[in-house]
C-alpha positions as a Markdown table, in Angstrom:
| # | Residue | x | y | z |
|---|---|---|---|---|
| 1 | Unk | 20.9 | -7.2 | 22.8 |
| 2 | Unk | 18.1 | -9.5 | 21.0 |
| 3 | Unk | 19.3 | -11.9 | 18.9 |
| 4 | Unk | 17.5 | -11.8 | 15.7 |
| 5 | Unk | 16.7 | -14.6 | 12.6 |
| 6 | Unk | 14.9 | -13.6 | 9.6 |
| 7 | Unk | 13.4 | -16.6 | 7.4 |
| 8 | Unk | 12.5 | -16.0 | 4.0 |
| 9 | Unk | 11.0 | -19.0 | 1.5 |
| 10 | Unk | 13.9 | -18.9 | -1.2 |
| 11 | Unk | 17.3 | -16.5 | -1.5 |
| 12 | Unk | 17.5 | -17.9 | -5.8 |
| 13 | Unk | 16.2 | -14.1 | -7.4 |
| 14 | Unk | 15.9 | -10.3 | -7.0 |
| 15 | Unk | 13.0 | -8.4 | -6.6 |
| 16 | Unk | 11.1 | -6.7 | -4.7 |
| 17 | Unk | 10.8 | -9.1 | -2.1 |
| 18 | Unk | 14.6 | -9.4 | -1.4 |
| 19 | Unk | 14.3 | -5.3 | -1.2 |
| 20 | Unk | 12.7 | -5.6 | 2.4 |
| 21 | Unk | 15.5 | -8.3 | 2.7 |
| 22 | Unk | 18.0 | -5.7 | 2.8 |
| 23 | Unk | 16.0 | -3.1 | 4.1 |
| 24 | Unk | 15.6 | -5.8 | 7.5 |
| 25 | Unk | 19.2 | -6.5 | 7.3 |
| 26 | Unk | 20.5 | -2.4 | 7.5 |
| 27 | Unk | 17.7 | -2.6 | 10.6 |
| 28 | Unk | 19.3 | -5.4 | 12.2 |
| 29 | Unk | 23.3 | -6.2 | 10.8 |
| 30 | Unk | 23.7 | -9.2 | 12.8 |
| 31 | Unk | 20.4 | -11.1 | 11.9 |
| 32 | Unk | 20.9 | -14.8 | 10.4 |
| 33 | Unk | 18.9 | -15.8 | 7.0 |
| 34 | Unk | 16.8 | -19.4 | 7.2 |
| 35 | Unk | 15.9 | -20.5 | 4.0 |
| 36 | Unk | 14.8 | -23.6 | 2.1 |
| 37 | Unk | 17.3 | -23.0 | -0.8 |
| 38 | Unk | 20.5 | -20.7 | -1.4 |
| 39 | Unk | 21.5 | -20.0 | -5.4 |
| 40 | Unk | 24.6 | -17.9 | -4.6 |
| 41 | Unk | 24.9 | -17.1 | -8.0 |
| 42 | Unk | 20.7 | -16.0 | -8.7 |
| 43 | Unk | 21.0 | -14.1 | -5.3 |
| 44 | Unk | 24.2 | -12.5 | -4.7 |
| 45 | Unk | 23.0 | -9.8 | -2.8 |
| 46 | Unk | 22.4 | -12.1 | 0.2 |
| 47 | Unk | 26.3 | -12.5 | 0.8 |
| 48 | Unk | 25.9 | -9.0 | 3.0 |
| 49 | Unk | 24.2 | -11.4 | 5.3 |
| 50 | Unk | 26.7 | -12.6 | 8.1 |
| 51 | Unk | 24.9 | -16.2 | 8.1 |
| 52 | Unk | 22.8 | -18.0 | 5.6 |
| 53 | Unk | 21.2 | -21.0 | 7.2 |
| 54 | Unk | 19.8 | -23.6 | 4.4 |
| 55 | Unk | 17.3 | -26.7 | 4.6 |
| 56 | Unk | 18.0 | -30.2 | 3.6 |
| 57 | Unk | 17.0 | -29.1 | 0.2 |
| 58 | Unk | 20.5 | -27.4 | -0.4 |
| 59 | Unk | 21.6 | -30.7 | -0.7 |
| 60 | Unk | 19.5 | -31.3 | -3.8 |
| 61 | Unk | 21.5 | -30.2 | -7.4 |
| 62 | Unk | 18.6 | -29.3 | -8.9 |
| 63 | Unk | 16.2 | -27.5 | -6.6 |
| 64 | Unk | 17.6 | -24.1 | -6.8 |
| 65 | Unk | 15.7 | -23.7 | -10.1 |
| 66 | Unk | 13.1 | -25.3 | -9.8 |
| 67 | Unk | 11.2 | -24.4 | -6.9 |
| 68 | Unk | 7.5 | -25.4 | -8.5 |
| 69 | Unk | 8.4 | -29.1 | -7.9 |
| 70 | Unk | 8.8 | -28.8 | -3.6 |
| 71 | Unk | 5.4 | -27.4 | -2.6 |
| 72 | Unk | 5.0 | -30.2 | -0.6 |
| 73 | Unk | 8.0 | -30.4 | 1.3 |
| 74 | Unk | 7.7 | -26.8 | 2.6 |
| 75 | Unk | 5.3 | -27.8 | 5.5 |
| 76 | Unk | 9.0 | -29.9 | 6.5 |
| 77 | Unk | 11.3 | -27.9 | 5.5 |
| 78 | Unk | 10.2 | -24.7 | 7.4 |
| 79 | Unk | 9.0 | -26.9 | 10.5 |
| 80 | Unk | 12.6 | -28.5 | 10.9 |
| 81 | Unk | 14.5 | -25.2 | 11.6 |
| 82 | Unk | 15.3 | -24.5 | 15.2 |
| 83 | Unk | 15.0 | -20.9 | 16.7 |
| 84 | Unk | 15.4 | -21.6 | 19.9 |
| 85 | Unk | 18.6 | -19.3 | 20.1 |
| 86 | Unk | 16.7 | -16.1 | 18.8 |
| 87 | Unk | 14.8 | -14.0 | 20.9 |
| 88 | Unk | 13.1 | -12.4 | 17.8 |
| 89 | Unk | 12.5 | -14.0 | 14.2 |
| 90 | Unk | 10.9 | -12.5 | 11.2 |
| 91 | Unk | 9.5 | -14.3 | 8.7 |
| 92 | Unk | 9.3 | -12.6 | 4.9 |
| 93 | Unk | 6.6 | -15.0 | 2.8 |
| 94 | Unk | 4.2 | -15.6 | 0.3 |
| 95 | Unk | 4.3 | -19.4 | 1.2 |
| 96 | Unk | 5.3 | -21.2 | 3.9 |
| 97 | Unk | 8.0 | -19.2 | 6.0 |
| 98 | Unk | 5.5 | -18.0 | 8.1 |
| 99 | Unk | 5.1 | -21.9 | 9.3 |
| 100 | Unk | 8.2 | -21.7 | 11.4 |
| 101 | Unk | 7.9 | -23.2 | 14.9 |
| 102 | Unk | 8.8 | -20.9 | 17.9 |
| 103 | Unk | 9.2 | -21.4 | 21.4 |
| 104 | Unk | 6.6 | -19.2 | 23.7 |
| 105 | Unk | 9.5 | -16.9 | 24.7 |
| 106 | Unk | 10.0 | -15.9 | 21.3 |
| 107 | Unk | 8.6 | -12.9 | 19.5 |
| 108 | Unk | 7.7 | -13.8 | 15.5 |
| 109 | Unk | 6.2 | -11.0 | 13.2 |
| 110 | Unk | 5.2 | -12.2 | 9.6 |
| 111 | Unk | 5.9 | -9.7 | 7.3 |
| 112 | Unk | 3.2 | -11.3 | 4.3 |
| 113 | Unk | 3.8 | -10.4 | 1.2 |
| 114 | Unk | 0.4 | -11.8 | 0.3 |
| 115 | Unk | -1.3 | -15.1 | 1.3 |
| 116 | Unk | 0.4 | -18.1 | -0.8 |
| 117 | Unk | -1.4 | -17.7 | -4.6 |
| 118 | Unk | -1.8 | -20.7 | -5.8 |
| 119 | Unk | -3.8 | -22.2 | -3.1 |
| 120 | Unk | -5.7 | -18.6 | -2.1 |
| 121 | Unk | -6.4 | -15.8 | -4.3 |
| 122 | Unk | -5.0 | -16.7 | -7.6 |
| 123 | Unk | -5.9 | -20.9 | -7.1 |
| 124 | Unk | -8.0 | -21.2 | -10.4 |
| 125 | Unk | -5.3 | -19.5 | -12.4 |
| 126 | Unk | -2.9 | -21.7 | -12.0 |
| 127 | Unk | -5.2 | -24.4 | -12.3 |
| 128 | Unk | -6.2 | -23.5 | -15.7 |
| 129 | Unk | -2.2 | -22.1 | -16.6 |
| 130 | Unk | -0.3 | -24.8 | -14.8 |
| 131 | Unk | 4.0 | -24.0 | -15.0 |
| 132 | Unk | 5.8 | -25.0 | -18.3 |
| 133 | Unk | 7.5 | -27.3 | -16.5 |
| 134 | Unk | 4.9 | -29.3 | -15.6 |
| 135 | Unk | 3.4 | -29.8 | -19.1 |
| 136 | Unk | 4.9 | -33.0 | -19.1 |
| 137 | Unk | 3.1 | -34.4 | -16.3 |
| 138 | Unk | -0.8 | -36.1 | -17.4 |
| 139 | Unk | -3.7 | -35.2 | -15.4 |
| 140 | Unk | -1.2 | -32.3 | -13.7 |
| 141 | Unk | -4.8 | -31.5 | -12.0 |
| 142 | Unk | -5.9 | -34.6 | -11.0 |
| 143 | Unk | -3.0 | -35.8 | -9.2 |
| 144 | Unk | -2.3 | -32.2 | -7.3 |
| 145 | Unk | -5.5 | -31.4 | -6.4 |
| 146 | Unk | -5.4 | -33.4 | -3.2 |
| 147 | Unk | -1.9 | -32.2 | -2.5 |
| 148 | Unk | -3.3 | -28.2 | -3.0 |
| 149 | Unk | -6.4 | -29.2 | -0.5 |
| 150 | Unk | -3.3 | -30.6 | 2.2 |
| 151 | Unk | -1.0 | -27.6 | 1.8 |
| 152 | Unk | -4.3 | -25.0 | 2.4 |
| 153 | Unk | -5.5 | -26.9 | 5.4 |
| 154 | Unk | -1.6 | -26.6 | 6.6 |
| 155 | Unk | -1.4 | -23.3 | 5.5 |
| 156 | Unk | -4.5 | -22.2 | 7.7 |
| 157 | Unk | -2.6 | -23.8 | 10.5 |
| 158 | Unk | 0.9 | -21.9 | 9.4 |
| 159 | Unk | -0.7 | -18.5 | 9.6 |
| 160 | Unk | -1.9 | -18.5 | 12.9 |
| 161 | Unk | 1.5 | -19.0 | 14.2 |
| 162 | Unk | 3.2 | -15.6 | 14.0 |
| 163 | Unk | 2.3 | -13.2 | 17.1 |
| 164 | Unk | 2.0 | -10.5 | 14.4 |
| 165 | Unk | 0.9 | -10.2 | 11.4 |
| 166 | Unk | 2.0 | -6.9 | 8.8 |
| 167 | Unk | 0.7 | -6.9 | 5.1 |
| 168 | Unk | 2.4 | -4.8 | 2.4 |
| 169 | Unk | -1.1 | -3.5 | 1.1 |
| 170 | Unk | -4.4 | -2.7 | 1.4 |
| 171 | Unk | -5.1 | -5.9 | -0.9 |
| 172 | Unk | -3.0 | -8.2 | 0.8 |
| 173 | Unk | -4.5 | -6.9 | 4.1 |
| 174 | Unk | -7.8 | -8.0 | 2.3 |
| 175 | Unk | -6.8 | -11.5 | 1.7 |
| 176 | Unk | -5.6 | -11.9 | 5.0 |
| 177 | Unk | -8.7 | -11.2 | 6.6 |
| 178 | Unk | -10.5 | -13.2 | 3.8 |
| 179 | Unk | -8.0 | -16.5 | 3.8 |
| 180 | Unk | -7.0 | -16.4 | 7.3 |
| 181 | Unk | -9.5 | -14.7 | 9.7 |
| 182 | Unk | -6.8 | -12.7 | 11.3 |
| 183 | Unk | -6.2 | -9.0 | 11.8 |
| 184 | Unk | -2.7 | -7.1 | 10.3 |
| 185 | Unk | -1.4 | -3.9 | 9.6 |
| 186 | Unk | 0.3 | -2.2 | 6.6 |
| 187 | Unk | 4.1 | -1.4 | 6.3 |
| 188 | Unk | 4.6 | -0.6 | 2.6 |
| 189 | Unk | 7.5 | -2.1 | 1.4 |
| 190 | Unk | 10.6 | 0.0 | 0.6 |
| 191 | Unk | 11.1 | 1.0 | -2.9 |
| 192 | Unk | 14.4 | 2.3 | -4.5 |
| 193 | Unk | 13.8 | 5.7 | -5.7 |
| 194 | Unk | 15.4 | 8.5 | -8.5 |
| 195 | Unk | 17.9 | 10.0 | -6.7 |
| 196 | Unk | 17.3 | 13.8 | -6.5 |
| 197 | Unk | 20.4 | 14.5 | -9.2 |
| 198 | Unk | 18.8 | 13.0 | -12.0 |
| 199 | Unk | 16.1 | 15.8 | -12.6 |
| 200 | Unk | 18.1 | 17.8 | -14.9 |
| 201 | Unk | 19.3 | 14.6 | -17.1 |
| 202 | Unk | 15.7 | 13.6 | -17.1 |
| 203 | Unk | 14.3 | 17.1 | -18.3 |
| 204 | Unk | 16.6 | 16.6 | -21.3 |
| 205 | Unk | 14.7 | 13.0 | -22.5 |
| 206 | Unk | 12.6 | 12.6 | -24.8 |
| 207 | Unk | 10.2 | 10.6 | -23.9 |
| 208 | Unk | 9.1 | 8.3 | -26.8 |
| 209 | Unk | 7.9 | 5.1 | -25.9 |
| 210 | Unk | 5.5 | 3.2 | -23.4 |
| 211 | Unk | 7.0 | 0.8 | -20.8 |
| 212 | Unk | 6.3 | -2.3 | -19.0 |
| 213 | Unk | 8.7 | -3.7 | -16.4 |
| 214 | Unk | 7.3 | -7.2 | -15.2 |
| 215 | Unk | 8.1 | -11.2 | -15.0 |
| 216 | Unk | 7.3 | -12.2 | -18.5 |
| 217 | Unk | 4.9 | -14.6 | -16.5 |
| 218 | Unk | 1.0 | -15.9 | -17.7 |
| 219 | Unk | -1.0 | -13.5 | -14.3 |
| 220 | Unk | 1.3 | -10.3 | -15.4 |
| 221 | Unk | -1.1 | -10.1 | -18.5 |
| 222 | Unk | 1.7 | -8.4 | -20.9 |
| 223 | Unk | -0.6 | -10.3 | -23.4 |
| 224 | Unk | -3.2 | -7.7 | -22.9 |
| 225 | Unk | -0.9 | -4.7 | -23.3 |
| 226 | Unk | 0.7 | -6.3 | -27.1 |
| 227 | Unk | -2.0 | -7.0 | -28.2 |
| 228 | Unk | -3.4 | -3.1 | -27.4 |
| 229 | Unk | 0.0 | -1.6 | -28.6 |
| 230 | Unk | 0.1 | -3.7 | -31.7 |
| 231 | Unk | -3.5 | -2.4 | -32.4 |
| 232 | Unk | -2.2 | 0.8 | -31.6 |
| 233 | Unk | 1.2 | 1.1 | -33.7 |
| 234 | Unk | 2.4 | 2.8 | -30.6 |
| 235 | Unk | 6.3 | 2.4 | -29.7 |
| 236 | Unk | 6.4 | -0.4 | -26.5 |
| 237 | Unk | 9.4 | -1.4 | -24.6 |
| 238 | Unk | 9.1 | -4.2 | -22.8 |
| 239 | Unk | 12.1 | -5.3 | -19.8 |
| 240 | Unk | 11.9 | -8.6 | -18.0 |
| 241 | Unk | 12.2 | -12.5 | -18.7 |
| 242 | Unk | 9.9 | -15.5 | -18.1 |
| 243 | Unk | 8.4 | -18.6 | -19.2 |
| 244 | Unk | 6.1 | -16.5 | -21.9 |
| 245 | Unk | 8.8 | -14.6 | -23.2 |
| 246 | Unk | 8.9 | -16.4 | -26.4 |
| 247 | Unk | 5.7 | -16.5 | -27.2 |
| 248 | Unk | 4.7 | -12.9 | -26.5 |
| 249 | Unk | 7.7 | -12.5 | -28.8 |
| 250 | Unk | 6.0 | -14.0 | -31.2 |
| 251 | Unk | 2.5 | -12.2 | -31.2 |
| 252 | Unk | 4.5 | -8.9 | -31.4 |
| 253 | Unk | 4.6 | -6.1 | -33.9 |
| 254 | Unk | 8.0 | -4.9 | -35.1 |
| 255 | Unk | 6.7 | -1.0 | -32.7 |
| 256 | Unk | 7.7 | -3.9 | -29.7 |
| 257 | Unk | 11.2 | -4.2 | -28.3 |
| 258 | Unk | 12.1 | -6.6 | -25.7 |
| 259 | Unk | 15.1 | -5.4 | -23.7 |
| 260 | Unk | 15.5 | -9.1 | -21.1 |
| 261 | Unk | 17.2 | -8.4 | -17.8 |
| 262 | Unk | 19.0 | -5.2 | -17.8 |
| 263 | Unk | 21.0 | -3.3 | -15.1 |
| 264 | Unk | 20.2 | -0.8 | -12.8 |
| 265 | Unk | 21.9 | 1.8 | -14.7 |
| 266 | Unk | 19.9 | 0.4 | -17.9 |
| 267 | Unk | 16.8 | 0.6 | -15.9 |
| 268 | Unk | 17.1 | 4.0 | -15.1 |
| 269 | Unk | 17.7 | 4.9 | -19.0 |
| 270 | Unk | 14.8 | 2.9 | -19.8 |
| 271 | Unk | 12.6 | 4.9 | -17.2 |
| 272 | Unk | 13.7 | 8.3 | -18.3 |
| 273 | Unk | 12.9 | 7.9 | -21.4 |
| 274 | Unk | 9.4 | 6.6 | -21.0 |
| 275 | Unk | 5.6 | 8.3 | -21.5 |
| 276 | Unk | 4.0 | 6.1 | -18.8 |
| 277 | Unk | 4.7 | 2.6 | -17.3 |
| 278 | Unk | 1.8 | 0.2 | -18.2 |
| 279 | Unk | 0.9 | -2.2 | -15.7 |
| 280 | Unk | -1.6 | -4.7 | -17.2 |
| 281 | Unk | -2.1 | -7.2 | -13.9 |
| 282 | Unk | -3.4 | -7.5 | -10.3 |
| 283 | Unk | -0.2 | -6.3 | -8.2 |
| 284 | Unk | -0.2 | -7.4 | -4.5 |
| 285 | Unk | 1.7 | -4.0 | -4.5 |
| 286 | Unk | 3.5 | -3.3 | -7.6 |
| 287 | Unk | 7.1 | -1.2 | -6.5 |
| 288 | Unk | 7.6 | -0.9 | -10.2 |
| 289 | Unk | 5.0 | 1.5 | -10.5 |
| 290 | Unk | 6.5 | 3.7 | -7.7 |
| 291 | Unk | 10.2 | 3.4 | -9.4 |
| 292 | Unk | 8.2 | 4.9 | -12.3 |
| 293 | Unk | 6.5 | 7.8 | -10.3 |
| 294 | Unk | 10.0 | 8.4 | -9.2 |
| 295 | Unk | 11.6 | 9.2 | -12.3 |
| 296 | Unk | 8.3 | 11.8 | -12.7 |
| 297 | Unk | 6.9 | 8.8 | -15.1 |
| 298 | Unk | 3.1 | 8.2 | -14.9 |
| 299 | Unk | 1.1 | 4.9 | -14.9 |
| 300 | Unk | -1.4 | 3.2 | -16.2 |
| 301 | Unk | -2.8 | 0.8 | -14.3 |
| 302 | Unk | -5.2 | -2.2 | -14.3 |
| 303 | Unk | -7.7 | -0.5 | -11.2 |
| 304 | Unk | -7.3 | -3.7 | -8.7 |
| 305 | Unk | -4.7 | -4.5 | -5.8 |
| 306 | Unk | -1.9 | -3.0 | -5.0 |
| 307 | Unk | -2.3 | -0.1 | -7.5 |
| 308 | Unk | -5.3 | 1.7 | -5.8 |
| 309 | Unk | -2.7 | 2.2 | -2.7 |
| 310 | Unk | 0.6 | 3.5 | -5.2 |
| 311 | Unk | -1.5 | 5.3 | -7.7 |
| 312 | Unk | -3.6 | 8.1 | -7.5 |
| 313 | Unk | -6.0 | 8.8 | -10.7 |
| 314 | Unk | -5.5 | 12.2 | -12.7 |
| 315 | Unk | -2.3 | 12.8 | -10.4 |
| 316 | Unk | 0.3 | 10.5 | -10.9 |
| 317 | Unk | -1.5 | 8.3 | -13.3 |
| 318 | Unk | -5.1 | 6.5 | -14.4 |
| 319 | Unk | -7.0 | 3.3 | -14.1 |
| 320 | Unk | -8.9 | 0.8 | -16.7 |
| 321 | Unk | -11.2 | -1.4 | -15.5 |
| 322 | Unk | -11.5 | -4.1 | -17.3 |
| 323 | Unk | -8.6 | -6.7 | -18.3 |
| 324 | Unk | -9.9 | -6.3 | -21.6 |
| 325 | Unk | -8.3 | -4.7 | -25.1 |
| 326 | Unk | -10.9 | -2.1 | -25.1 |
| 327 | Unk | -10.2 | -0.8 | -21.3 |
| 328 | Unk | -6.4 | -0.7 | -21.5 |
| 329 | Unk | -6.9 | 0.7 | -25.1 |
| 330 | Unk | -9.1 | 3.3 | -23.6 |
| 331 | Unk | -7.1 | 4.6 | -21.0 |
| 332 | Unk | -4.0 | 4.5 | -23.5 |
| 333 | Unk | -6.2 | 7.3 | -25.5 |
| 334 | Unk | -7.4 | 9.3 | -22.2 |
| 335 | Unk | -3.6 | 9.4 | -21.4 |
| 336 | Unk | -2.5 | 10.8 | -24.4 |
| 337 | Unk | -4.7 | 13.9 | -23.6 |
| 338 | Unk | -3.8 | 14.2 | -20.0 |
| 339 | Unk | -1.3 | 16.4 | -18.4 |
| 340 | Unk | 1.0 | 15.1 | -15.2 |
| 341 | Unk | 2.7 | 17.0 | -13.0 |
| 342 | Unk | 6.7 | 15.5 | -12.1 |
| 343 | Unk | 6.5 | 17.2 | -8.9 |
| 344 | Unk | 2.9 | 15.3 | -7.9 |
| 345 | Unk | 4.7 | 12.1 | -9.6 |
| 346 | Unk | 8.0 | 12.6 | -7.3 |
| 347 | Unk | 6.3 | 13.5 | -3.8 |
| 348 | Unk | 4.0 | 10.3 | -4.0 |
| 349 | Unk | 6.8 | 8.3 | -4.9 |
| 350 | Unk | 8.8 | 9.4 | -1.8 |
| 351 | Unk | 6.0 | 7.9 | 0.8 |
| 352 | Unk | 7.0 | 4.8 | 0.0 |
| 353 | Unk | 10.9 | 5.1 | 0.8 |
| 354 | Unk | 12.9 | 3.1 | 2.7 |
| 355 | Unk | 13.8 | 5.3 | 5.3 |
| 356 | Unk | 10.1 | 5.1 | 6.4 |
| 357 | Unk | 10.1 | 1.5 | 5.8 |
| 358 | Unk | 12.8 | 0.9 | 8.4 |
| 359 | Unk | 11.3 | 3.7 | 10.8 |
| 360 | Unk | 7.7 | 1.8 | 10.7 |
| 361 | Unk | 9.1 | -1.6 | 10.7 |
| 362 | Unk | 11.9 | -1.1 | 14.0 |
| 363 | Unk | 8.9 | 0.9 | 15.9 |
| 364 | Unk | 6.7 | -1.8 | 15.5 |
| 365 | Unk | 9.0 | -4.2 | 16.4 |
| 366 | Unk | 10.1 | -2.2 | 19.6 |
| 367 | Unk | 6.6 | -1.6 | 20.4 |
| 368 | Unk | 6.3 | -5.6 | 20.6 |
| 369 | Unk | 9.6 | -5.9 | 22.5 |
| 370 | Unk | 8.4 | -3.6 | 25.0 |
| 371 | Unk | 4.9 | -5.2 | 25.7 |
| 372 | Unk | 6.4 | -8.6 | 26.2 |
| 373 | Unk | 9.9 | -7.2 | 28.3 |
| 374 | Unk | 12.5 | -9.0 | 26.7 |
């Protein structure tokens, strides 16, 4: 029996991310967690875990939180964890778990959930929209610049590491090819889907209002959609907290209601109930937009990244093309006189279940097993 580590950047949140978390841990029970930092109260779904391993950082009281301050430890941290023990490790990242060192012996797949943003694809956004928590800081670009050029030179290094390499989309395949001059393969991550006895209760909805479901974040571009809807006068709910919650708060119409974090149940009301999700930004994938499809809701879509692989245009949803008011606005009104089918909504959905995740993931893995006989 292989004895198996899986090393993720941060266990503090949940999201889609910690979805293929759990989805690793039903594959493989016994597996023990690396990370830099543990916040058993942000991430209690990680107590299923039999072992969480932590970094030095756990020592730190305020690092939990505030994760945007240790970019430049993570070359360290990640570097200072032994696997020697572990026949195979699997490292879950958009940053710097994919710079574990392993002995030759041992088999490491990367399971990227896109090359880090803020030194790759995305480098000039957070440039020019640096974290709220650094607006205290003078000359915030000045002084990291140098540090950004350091971590992408290590992160070049850090990516040729893992023996495999598996993107979660077309578009982070893309960037991994573009960034890292190395080949991968796509495993769509798992996504939780309507259960099959909500059909009738769904029939029954009325379905009233637009959606968005996002990190009230600057890149997720809910700007874009208030200012359409409050153009509009159309009826926009709006789930999810972030460092711009307060001021998209405040540049919205009384037809927008912001709902914060709700639960799953909540969730489900809130999808039921909806027209069409709106989904404003580039998504590496986008699982929300599936979790939509699910509940036979259709989306609209900014046409770039992960969408193009989880949507499918006049089916189970459209595209604008421009991150502009008059593209989103656009689309809004060709949706309005479009017709989608539940059932067309419902069977794309179920491609991207966890069931097939696992099946994908543990052949894969086998497949490696095999060619190196361990």
């Amino acid at each position: 029996m292989q004895k198996v580590a899986i090393v993720y950047d941060r266990v503090n949140k949940w999201g889609g991310a910690e979805r293929v978390l759990l989805a690793l841990h039903e594959i493989y029970p016994k597996a023990v967690l690396f990370t830099s930092v543990y916040d058993s109260a942000g991430a209690p779904w990680a107590r299923v875990f039999p072992e969480i391993k932590t970094s030095f950082l756990q020592k730190l009281p305020f690092v939990k939180s505030n994760h945007e301050f240790l970019g430049a430890l993570m070359p360290i941290v990640f570097e200072s964890f032994d696997f020697s023990g572990f026949d195979i490790v699997i490292s879950v990242t958009s940053e710097a778990a994919k710079g574990i060192i392993t002995k030759p012996g041992t088999l490491h797949i990367c399971y990227c959930l896109t090359p880090t943003r803020y030194l790759w694809s995305s480098r000039k956004f957070y440039f020019d929209n640096p974290p709220s928590k650094f607006d205290f800081i003078p000359f915030f670009n000045f002084f990291s610049k140098p540090l950004i050029e350091y971590l992408r030179g290590w992160d070049k290094v850090a990516s040729q590491r893992p023996d495999r390499m598996i993107a979660i989309s077309t578009e982070v395949r893309r960037r991994i090819t573009k960034f890292y001059q190395r080949d991968s393969e796509i495993i769509f991550p798992p996504v939780s889907l309507a259960s099959e006895s909500r059909s009738e209760k769904e029939a029954k909805k009325d379905k009233g209002y637009f959606l968005i479901v996002n990190r009230l974040i600057p890149y997720k571009k809910v700007d874009l959609a208030i200012k359409v809807f409050n153009k509009l006068k159309l009826p926009l709910y709006i789930v999810g907290t972030g460092s711009e919650e307060f001021k998209l708060k405040l540049m919205s119409g009384k037809n927008i209601k912001f709902f914060g974090q709700v639960s799953d149940s909540q969730l489900e009301e809130l999808y039921m109930g909806a027209k069409a999700l709106i989904m404003p930004q580039k998504e590496d994938f986008g699982i929300v937009s599936l979790e939509a499809q699910s509940y036979g809701v259709p989306v609209i879509a900014y046409g770039k990244g992960g969408a193009l692989d989880t949507v499918i245009s006049g089916k189970t949803g459209l595209f604008f093309n421009r991150q502009t008011v008059e593209s989103l606005e656009a689309a809004i009104t060709e949706f309005e006189n479009t017709k989608f089918k539940a059932d067309n909504l419902k069977t794309n959905a179920k491609r991207f279940s966890k069931e097939i995740f696992k099946k994908e993931f543990a052949r894969i893995v086998e497949n490696d097993i095999k060619q190196r006989g361990l």
